[in-house]
N, C-alpha and C positions, 0 to 999 in steps of 0.2 A: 504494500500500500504506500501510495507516496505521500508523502506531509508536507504538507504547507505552513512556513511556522512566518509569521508574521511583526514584523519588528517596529514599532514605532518610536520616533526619535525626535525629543524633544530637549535641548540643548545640553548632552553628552558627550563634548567634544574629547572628556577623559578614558571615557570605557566604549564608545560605539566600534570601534575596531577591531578591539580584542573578542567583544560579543559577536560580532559577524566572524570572526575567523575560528571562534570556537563550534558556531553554529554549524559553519559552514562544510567544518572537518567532521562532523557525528558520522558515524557507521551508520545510514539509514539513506533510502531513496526521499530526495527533499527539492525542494525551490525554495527561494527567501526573497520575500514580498518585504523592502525597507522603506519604509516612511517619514521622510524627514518632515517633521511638522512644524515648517516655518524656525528651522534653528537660529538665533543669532551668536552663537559663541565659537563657532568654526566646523559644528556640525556637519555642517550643509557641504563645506570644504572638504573635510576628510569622506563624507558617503560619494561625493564627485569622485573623488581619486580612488576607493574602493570600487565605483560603477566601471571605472577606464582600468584599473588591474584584473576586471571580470567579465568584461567587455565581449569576449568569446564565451560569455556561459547562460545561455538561456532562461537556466532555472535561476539565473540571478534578476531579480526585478525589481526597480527603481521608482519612486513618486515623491514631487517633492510639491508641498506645500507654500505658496508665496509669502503668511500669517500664519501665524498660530492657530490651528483650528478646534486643536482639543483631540486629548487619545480616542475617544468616539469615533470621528469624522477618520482622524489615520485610519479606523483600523474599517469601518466602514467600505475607504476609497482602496483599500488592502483588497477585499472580500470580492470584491468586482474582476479582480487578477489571478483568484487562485485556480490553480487544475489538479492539487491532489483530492486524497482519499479523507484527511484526516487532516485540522488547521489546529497550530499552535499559537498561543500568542505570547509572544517572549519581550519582555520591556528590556531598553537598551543599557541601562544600568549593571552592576555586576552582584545583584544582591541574591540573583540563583543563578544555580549554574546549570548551562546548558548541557552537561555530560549527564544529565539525570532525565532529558528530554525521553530517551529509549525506553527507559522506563514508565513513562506517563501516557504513552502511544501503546503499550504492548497491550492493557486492557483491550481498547478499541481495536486493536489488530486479530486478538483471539473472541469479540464480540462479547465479552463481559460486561461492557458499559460503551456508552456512547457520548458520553460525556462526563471528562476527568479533569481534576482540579487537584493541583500539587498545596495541600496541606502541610502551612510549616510551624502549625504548633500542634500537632498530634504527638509527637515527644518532646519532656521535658527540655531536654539538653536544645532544643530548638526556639527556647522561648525567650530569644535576645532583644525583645525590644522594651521601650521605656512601659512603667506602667500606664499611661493613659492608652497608646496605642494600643494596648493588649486589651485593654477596656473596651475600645472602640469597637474593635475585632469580636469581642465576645457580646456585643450590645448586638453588631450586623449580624453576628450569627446567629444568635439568639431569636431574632427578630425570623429572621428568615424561616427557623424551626417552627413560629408558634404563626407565623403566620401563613407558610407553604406547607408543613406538615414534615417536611424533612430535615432531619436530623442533619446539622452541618456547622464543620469547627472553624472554617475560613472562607465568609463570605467575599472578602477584599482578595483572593489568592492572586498571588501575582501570574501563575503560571496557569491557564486557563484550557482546554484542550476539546475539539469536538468532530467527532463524524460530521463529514463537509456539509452534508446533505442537513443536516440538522442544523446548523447555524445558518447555511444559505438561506434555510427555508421561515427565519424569523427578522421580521421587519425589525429595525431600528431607528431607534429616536435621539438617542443618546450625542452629545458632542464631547465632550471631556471622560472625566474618572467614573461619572454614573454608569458609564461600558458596563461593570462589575455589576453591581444590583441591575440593572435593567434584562442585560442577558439573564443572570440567577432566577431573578425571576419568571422570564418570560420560559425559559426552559422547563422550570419546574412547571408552571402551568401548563405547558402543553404535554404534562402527563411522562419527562423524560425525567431520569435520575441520576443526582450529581454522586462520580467514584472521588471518594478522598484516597490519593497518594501523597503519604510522608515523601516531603523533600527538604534537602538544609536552606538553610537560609543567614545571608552575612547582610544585616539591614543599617542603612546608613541616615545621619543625619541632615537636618535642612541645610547647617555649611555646608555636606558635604556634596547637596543639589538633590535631598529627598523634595519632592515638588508637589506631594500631598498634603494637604494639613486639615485641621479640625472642621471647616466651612464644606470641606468635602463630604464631611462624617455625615454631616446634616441633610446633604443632599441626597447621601443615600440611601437613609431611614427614607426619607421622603420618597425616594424613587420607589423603595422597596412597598411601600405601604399604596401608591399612586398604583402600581401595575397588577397589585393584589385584587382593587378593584375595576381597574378600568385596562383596556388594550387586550 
């Protein structure tokens, strides 16, 4: 089965390289749909000179935003280019790591699930971040359990994973970080169930160019709670 792992990129001009060249090396039949969303910090520069080092490779494919559109819209304008089996969505950050990709595909590949989500606080030893964020994480998840019926440890997973045909086939609204609850939700309502895979997790701070914060939290209660009754 081939995968389509989906990379949006919003002003990482410290780790998008090393992410694509990790991505790109996996033991797996793949294409890599990159999205540059509107970078100003030299982004845009380094995915150009990645596009011209891969210039002969087909399954490499390139879009770049003029603004800022929001991870939504990237991954959105992503889903319009893919031709595999199976879509990943990989943030360009280094806070997972894409050698755990094979593992998060193989469900879907022996038809166990059709929709996986790399879980990174199902073990202890994984549970690196500040305490509010882990609050946040268990209020989304929580929220999700009492209000879709299914039980789940990480609604925000950064590592996201779906039979093509099942994400193709769900409208989206989303422009920014509501991607996460909006799909969650929209999935579980049409009756599909999310697999949790432990993966590690190295999570970094706002200096370090974390680009989530609290105002997001809110939106996604909201999202979660909007799509429960309506869409």
């Amino acid at each position: 089965m081939k995968v389509s792992i989906i990379i949006p990129v919003y002003n990482e001009a410290a780790t998008v390289e090393k992410i694509v060249e990790k991505v790109w090396n996996l033991p797996i039949e793949k294409e890599l749909i990159i999205v540059d969303d509107g970078s100003t910090d030299g982004s845009r520069e380094i995915i150009k000179s990645i596009e011209d080092k891969y210039k002969d490779k087909k399954d490499m494919k390139f879009i770049y935003h003029q603004e800022n559109k929001g991870k939504g819209e990237a991954i959105k304008n992503a889903l319009k280019l893919i031709e595999g089996d199976i879509v990943v969505i990989q943030d360009a950050d280094m806070e997972l790591d894409p050698a755990e990709i094979p593992s998060l595909i193989e469900p879907i590949k022996q038809g166990k699930a059709r929709v996986v989500y790399g879980a990174r606080y199902i073990k202890p030893e994984q549970r690196k971040r500040p305490f509010l964020r882990n609050l946040a994480n268990y209020i989304l998840s929580l929220t999700v359990t009492l209000l879709y019926r299914h039980k789940i440890t990480d609604e925000a997973a950064g590592y996201k994973v779906f039979l093509a045909s099942v994400i193709k086939d769900i409208p989206l609204n989303c422009r920014g970080f509501e991607f996460c609850p909006e799909i969650t939700a929209k999935v579980l309502k049409r009756g599909e169930k999310i697999l949790e895979v432990p993966v590690s997790y190295d999570p970094r701070t706002a200096e370090e160019g974390k680009k989530i914060c609290w105002k997001d939290g809110f939106k996604a209660l909201w999202t979660l709670f909007k799509y429960r009754f309506v869409g």
